[in-house]
mmCIF entry with sequence, helices, sheets and N, C-alpha, C, O atoms, coordinates in Angstrom:
data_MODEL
# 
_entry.id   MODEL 
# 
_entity.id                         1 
_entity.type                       polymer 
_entity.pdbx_number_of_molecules   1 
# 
_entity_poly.entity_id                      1 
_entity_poly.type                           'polypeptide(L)' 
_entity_poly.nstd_linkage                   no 
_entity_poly.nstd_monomer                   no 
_entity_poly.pdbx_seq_one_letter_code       
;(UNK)(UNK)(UNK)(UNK)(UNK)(UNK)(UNK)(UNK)(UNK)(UNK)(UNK)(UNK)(UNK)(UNK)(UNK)(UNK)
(UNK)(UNK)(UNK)(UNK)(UNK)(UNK)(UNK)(UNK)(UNK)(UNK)(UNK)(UNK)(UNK)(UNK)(UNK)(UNK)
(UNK)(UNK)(UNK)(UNK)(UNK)(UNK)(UNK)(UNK)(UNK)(UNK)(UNK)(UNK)(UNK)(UNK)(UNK)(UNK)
(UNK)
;
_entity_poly.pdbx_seq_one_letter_code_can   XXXXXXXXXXXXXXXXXXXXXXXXXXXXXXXXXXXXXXXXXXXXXXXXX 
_entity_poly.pdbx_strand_id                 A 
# 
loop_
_entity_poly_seq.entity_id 
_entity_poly_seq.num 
_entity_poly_seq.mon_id 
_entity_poly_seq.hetero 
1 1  UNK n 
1 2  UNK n 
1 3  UNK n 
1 4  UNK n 
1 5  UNK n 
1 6  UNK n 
1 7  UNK n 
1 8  UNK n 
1 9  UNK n 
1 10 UNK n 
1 11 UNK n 
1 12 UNK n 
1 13 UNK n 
1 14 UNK n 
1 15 UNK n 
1 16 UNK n 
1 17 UNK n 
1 18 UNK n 
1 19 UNK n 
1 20 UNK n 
1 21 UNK n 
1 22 UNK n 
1 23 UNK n 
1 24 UNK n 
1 25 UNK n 
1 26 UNK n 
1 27 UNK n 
1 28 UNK n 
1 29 UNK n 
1 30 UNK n 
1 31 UNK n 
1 32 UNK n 
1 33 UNK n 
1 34 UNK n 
1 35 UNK n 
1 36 UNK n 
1 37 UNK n 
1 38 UNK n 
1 39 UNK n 
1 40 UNK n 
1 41 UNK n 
1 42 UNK n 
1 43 UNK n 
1 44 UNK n 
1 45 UNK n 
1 46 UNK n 
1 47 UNK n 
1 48 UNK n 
1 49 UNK n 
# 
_struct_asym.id          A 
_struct_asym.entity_id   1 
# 
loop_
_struct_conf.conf_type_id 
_struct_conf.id 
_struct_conf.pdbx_PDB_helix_id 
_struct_conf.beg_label_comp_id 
_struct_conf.beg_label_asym_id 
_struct_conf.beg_label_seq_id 
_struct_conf.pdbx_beg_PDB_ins_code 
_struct_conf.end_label_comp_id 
_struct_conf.end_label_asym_id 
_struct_conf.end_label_seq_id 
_struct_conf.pdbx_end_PDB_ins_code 
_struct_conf.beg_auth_comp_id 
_struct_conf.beg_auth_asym_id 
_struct_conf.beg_auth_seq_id 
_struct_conf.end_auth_comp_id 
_struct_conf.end_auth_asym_id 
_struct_conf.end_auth_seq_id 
_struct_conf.pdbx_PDB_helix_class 
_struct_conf.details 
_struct_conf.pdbx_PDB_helix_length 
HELX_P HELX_P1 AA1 UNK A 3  ? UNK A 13 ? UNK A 3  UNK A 13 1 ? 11 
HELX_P HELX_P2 AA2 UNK A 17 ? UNK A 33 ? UNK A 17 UNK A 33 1 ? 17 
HELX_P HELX_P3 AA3 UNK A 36 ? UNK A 41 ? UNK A 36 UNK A 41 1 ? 6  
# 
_struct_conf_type.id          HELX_P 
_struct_conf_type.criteria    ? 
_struct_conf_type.reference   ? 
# 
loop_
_atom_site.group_PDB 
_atom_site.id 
_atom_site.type_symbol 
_atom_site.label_atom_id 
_atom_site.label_alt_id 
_atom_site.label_comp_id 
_atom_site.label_asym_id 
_atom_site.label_entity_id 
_atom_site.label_seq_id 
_atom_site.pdbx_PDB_ins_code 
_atom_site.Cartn_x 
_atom_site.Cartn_y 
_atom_site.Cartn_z 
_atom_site.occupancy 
_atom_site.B_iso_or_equiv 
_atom_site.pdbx_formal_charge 
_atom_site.auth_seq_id 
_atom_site.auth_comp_id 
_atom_site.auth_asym_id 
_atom_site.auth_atom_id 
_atom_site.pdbx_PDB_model_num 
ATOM 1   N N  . UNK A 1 1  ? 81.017  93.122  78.250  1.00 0.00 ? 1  UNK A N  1 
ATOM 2   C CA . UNK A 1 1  ? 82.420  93.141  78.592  1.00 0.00 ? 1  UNK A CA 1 
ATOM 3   C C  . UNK A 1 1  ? 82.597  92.357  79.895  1.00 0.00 ? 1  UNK A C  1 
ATOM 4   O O  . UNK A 1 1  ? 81.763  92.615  80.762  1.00 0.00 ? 1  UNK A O  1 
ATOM 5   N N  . UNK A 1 2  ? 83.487  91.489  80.175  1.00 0.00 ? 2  UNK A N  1 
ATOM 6   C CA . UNK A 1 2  ? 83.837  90.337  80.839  1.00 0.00 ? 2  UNK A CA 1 
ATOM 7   C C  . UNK A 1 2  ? 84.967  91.094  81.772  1.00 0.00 ? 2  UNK A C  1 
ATOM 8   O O  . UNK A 1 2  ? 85.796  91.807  81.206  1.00 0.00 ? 2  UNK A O  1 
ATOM 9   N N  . UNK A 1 3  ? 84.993  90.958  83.004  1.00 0.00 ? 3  UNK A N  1 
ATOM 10  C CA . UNK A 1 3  ? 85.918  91.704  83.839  1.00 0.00 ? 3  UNK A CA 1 
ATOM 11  C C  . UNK A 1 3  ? 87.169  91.819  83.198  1.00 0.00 ? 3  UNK A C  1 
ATOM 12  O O  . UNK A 1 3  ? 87.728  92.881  82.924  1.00 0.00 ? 3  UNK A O  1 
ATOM 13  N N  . UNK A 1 4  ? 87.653  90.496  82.936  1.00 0.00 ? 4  UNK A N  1 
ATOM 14  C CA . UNK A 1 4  ? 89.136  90.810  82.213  1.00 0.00 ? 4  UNK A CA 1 
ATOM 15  C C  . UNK A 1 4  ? 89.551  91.561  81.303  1.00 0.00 ? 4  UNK A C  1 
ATOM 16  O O  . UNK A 1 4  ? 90.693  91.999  81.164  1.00 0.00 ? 4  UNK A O  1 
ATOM 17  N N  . UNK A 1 5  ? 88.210  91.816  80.349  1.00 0.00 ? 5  UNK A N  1 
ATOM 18  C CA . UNK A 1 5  ? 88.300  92.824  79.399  1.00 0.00 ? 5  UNK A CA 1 
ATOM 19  C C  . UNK A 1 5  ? 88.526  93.887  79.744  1.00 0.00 ? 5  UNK A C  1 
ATOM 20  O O  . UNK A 1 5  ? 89.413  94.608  79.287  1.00 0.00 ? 5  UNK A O  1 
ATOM 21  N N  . UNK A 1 6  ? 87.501  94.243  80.894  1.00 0.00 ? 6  UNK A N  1 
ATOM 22  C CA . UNK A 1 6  ? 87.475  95.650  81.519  1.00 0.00 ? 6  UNK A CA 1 
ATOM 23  C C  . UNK A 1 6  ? 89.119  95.658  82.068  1.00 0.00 ? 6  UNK A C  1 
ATOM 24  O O  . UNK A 1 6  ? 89.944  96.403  81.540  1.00 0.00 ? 6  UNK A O  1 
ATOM 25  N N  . UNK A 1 7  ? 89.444  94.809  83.098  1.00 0.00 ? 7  UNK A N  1 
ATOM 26  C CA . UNK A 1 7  ? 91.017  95.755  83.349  1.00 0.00 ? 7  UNK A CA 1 
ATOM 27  C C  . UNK A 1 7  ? 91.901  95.443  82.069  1.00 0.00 ? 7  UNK A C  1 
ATOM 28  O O  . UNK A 1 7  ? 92.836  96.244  82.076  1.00 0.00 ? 7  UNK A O  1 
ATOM 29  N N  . UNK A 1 8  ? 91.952  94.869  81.326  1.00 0.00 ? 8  UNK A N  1 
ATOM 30  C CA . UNK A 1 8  ? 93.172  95.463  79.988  1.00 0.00 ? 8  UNK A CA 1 
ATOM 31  C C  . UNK A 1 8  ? 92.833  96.201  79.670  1.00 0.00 ? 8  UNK A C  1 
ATOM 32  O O  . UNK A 1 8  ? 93.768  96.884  79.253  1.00 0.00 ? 8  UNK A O  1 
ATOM 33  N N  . UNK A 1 9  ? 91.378  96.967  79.451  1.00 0.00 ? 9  UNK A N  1 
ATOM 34  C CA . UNK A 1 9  ? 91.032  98.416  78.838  1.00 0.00 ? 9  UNK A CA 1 
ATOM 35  C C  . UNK A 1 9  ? 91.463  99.766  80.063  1.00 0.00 ? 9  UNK A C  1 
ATOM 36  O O  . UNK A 1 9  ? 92.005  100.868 79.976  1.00 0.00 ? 9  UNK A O  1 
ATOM 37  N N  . UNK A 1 10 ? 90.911  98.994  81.097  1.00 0.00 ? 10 UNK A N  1 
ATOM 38  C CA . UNK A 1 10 ? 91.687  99.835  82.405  1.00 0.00 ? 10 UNK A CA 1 
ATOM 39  C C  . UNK A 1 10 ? 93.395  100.277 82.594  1.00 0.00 ? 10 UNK A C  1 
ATOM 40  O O  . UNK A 1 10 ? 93.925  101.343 82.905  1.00 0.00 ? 10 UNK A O  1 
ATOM 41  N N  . UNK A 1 11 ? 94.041  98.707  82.194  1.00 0.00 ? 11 UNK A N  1 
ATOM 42  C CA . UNK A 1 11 ? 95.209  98.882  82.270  1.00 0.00 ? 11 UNK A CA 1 
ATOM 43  C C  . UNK A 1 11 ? 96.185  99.884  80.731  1.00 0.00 ? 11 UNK A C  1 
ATOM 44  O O  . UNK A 1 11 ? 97.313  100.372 80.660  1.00 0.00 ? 11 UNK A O  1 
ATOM 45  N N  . UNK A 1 12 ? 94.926  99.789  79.666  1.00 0.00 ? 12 UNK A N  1 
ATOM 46  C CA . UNK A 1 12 ? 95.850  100.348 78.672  1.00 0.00 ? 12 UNK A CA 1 
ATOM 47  C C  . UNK A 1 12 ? 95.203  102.246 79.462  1.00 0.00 ? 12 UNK A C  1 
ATOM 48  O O  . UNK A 1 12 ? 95.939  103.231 79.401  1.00 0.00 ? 12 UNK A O  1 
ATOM 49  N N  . UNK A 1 13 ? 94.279  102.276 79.877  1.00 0.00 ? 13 UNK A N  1 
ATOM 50  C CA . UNK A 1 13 ? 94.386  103.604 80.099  1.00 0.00 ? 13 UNK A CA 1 
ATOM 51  C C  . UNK A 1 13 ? 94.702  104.697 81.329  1.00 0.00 ? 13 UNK A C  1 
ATOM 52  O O  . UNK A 1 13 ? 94.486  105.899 81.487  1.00 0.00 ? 13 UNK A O  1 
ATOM 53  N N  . UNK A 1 14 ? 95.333  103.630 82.114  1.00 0.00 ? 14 UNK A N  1 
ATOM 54  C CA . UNK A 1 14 ? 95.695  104.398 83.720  1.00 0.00 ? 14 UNK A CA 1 
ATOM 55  C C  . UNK A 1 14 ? 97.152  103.763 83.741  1.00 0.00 ? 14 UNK A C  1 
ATOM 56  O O  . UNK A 1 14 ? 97.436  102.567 83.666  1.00 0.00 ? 14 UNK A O  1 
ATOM 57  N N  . UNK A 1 15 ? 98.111  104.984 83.876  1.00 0.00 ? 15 UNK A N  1 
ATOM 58  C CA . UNK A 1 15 ? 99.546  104.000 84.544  1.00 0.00 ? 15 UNK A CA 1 
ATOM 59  C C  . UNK A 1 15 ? 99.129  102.756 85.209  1.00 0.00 ? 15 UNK A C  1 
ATOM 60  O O  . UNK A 1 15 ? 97.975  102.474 85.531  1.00 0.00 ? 15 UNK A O  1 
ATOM 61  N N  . UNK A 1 16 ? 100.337 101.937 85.408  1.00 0.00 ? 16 UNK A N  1 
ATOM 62  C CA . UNK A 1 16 ? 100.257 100.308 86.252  1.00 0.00 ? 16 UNK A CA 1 
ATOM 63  C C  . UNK A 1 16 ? 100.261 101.406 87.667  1.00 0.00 ? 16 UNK A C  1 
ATOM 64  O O  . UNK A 1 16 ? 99.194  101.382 88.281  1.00 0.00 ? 16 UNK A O  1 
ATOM 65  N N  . UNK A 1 17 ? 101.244 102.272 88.190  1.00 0.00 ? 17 UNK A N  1 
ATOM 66  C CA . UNK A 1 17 ? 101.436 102.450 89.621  1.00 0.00 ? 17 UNK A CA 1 
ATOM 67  C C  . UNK A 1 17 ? 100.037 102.846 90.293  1.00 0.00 ? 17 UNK A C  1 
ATOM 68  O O  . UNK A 1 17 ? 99.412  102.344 91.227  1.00 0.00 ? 17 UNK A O  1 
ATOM 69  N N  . UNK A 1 18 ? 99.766  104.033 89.387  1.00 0.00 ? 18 UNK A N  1 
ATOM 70  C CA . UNK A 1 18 ? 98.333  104.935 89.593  1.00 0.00 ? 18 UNK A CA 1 
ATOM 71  C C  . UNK A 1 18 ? 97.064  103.676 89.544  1.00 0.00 ? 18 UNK A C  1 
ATOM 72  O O  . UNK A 1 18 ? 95.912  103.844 89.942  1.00 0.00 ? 18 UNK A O  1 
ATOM 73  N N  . UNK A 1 19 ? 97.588  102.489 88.990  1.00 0.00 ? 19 UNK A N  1 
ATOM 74  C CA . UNK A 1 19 ? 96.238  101.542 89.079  1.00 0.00 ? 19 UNK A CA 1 
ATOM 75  C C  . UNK A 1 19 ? 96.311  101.107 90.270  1.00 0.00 ? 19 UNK A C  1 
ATOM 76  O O  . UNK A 1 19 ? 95.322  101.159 91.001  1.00 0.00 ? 19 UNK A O  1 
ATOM 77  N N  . UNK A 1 20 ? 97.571  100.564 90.717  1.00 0.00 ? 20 UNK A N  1 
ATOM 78  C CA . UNK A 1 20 ? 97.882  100.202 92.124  1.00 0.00 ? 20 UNK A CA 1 
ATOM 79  C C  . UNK A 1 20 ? 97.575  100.844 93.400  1.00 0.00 ? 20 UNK A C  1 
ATOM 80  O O  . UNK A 1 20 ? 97.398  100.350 94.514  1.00 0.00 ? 20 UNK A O  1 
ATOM 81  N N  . UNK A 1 21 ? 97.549  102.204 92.942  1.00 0.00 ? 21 UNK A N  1 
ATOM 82  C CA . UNK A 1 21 ? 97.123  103.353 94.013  1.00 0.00 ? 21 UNK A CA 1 
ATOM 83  C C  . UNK A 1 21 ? 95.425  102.609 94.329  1.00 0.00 ? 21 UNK A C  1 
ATOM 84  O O  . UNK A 1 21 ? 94.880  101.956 95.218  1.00 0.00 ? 21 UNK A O  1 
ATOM 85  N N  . UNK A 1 22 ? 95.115  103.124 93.148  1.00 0.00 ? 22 UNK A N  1 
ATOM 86  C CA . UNK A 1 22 ? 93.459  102.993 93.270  1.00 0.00 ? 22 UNK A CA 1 
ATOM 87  C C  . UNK A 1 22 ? 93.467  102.329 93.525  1.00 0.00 ? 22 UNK A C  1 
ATOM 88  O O  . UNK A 1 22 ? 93.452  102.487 94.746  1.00 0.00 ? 22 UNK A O  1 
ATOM 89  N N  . UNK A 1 23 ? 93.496  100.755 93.212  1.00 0.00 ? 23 UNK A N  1 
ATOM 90  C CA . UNK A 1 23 ? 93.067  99.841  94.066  1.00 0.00 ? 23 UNK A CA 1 
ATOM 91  C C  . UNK A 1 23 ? 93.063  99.408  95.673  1.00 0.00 ? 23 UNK A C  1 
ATOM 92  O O  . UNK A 1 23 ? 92.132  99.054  96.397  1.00 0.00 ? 23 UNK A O  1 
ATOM 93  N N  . UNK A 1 24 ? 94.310  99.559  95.903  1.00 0.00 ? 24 UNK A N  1 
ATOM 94  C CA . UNK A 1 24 ? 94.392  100.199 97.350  1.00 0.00 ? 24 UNK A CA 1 
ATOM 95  C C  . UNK A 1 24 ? 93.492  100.968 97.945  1.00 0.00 ? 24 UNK A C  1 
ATOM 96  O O  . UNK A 1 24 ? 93.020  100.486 98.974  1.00 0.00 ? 24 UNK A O  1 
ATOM 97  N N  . UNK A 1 25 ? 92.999  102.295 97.537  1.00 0.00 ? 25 UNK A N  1 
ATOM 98  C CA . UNK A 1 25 ? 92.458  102.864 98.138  1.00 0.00 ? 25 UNK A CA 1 
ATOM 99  C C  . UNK A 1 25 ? 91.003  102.637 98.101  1.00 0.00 ? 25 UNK A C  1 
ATOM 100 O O  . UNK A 1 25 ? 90.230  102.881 99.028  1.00 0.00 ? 25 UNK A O  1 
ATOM 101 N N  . UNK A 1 26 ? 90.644  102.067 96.758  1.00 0.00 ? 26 UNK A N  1 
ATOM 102 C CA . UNK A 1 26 ? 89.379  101.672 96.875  1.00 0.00 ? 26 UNK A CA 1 
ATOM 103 C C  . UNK A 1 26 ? 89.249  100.278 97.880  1.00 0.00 ? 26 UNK A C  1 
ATOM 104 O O  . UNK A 1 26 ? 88.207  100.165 98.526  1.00 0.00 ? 26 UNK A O  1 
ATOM 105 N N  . UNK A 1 27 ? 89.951  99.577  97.966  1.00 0.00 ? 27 UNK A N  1 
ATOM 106 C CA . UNK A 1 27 ? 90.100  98.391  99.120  1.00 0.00 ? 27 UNK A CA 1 
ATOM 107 C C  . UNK A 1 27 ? 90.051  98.938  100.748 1.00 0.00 ? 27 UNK A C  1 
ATOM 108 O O  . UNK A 1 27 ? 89.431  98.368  101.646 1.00 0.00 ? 27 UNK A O  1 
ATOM 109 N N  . UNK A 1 28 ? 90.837  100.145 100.892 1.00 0.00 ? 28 UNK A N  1 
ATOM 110 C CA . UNK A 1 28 ? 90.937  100.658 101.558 1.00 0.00 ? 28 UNK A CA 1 
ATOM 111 C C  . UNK A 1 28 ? 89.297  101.259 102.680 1.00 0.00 ? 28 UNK A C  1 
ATOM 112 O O  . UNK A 1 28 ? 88.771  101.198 103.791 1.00 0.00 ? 28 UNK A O  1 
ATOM 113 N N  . UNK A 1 29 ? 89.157  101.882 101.087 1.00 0.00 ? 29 UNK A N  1 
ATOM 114 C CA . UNK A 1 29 ? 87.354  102.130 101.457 1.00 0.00 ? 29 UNK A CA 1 
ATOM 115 C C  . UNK A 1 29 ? 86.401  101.538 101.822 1.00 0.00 ? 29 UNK A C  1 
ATOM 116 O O  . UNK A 1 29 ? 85.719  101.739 102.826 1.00 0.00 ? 29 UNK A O  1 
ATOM 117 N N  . UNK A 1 30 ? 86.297  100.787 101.047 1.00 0.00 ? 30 UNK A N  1 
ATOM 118 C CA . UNK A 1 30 ? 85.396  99.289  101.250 1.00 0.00 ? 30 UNK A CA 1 
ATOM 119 C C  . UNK A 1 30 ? 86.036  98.889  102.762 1.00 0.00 ? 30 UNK A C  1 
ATOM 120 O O  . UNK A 1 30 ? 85.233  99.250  103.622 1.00 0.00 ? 30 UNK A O  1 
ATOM 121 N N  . UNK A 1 31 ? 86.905  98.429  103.192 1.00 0.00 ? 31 UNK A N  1 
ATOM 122 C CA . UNK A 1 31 ? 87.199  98.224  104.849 1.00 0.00 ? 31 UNK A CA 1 
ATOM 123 C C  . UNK A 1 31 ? 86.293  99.407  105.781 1.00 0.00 ? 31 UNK A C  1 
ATOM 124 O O  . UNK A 1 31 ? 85.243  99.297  106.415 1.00 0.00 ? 31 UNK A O  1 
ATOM 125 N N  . UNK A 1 32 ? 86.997  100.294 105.600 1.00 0.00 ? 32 UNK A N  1 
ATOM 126 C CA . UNK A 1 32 ? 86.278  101.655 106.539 1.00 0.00 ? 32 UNK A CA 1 
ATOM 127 C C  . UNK A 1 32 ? 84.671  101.743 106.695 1.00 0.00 ? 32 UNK A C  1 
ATOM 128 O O  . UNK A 1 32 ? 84.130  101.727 107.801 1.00 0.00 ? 32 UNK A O  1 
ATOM 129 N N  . UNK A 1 33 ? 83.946  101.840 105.451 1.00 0.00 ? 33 UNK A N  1 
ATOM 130 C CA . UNK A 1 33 ? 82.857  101.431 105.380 1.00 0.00 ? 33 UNK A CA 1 
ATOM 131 C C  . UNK A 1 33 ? 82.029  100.096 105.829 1.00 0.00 ? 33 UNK A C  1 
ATOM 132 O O  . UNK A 1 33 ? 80.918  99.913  106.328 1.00 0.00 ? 33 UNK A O  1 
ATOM 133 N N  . UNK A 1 34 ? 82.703  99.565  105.568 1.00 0.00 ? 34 UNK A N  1 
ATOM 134 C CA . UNK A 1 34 ? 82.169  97.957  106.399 1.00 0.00 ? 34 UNK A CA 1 
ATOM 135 C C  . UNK A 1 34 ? 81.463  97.366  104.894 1.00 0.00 ? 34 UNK A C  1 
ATOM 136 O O  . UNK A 1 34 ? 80.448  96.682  105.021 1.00 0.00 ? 34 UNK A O  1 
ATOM 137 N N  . UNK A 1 35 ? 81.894  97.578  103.734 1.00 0.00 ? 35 UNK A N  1 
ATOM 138 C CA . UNK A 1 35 ? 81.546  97.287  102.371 1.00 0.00 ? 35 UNK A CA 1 
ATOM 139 C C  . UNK A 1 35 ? 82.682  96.021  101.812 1.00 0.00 ? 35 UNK A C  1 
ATOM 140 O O  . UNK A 1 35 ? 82.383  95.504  100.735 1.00 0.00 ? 35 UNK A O  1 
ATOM 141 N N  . UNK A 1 36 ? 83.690  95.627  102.362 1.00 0.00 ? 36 UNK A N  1 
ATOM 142 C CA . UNK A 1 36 ? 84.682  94.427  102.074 1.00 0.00 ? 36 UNK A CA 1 
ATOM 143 C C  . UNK A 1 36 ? 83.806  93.064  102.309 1.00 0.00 ? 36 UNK A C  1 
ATOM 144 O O  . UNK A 1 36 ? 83.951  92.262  101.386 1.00 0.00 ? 36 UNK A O  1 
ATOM 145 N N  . UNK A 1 37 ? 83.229  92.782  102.997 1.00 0.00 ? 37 UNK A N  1 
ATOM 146 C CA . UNK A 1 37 ? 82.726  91.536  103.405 1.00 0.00 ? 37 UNK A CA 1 
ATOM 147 C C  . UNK A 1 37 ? 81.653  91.449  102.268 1.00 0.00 ? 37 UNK A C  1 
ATOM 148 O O  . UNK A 1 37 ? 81.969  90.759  101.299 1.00 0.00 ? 37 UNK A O  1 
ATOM 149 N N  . UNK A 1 38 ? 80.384  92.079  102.256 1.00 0.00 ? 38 UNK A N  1 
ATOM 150 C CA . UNK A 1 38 ? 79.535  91.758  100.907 1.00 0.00 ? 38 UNK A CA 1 
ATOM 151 C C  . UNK A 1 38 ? 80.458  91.911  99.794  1.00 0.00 ? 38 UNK A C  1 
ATOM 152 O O  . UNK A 1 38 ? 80.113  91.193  98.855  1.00 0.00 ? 38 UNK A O  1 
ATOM 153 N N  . UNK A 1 39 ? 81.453  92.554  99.573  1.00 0.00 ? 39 UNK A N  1 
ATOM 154 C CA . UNK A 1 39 ? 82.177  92.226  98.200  1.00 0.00 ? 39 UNK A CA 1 
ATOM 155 C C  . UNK A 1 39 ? 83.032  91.326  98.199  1.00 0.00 ? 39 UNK A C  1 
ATOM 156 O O  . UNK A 1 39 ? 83.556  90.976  97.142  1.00 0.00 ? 39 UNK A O  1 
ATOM 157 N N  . UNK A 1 40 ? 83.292  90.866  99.167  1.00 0.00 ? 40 UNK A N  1 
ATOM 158 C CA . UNK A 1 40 ? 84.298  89.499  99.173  1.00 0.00 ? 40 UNK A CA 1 
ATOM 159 C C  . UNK A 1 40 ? 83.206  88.623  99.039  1.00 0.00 ? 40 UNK A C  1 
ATOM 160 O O  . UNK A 1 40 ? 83.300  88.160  97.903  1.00 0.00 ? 40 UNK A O  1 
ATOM 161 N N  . UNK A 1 41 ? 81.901  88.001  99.784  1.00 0.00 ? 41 UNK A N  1 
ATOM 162 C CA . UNK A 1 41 ? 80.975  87.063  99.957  1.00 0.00 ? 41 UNK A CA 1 
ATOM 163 C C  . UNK A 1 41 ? 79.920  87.101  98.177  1.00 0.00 ? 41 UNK A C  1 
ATOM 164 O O  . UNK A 1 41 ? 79.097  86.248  97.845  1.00 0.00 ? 41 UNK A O  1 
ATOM 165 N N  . UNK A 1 42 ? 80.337  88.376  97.335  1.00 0.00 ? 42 UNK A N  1 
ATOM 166 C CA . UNK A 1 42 ? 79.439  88.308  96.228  1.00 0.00 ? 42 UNK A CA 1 
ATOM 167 C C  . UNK A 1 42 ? 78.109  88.602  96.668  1.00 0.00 ? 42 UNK A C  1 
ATOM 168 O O  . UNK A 1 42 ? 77.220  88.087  95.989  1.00 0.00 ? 42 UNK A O  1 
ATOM 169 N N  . UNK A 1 43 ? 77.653  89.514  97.933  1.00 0.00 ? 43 UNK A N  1 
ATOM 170 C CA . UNK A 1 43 ? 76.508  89.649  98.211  1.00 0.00 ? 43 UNK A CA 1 
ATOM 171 C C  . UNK A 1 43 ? 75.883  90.777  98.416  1.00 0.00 ? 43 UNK A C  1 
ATOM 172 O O  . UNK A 1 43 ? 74.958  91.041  99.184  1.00 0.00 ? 43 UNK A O  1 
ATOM 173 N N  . UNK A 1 44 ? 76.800  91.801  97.230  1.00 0.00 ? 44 UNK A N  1 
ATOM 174 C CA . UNK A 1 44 ? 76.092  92.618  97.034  1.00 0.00 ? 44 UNK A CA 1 
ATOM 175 C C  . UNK A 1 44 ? 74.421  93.085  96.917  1.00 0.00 ? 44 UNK A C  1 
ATOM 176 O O  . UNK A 1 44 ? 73.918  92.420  96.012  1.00 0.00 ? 44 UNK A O  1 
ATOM 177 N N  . UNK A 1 45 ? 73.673  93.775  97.383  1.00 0.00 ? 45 UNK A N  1 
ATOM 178 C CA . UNK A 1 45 ? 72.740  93.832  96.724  1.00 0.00 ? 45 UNK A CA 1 
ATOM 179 C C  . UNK A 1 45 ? 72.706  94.812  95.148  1.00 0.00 ? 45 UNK A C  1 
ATOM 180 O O  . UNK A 1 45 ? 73.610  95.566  94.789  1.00 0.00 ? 45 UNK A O  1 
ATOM 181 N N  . UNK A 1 46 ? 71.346  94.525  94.351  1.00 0.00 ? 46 UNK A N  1 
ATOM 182 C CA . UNK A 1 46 ? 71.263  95.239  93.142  1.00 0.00 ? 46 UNK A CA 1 
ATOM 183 C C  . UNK A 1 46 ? 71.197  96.691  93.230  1.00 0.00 ? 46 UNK A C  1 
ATOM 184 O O  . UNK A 1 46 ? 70.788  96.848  94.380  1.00 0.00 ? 46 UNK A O  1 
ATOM 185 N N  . UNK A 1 47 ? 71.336  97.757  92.764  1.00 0.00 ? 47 UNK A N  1 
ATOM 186 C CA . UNK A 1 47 ? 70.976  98.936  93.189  1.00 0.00 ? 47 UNK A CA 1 
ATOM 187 C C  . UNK A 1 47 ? 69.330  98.900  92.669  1.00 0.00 ? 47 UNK A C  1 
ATOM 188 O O  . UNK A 1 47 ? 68.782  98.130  91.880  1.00 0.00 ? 47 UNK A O  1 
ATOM 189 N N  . UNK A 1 48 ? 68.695  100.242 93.570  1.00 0.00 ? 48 UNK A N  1 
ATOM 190 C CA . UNK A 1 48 ? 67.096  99.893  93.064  1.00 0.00 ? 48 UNK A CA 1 
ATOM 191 C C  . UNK A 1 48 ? 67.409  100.657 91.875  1.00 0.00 ? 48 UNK A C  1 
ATOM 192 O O  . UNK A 1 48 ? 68.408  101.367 91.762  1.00 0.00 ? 48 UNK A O  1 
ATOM 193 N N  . UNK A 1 49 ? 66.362  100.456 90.835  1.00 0.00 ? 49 UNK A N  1 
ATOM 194 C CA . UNK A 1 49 ? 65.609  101.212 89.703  1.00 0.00 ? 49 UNK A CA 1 
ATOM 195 C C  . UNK A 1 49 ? 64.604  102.348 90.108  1.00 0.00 ? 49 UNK A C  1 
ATOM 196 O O  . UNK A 1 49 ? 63.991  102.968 89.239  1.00 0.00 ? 49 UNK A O  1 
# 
């Protein structure tokens, strides 16, 4: 599944507002944490196995 897929499956199953929430707040998080910059730069690391 290809991101875009994932949010139309997202979007058919969460209100639009309540999606808007979340995203926010998960953006939100990622700032506080200091987790925005590796997800903006794509430099996440993998999680271990």
């Amino acid at each position: 599944m290809d991101i875009r897929e994932f949010e139309d499956e997202l979007r058919g199953a969460v209100d639009g507002a309540a999606l808007v929430t979340a995203r926010e707040v998960l953006a939100s998080l990622l700032d506080i944490t200091g987790g925005a910059h590796p997800v903006r730069e794509r430099a996440v690391p993998a999680p271990e196995q």
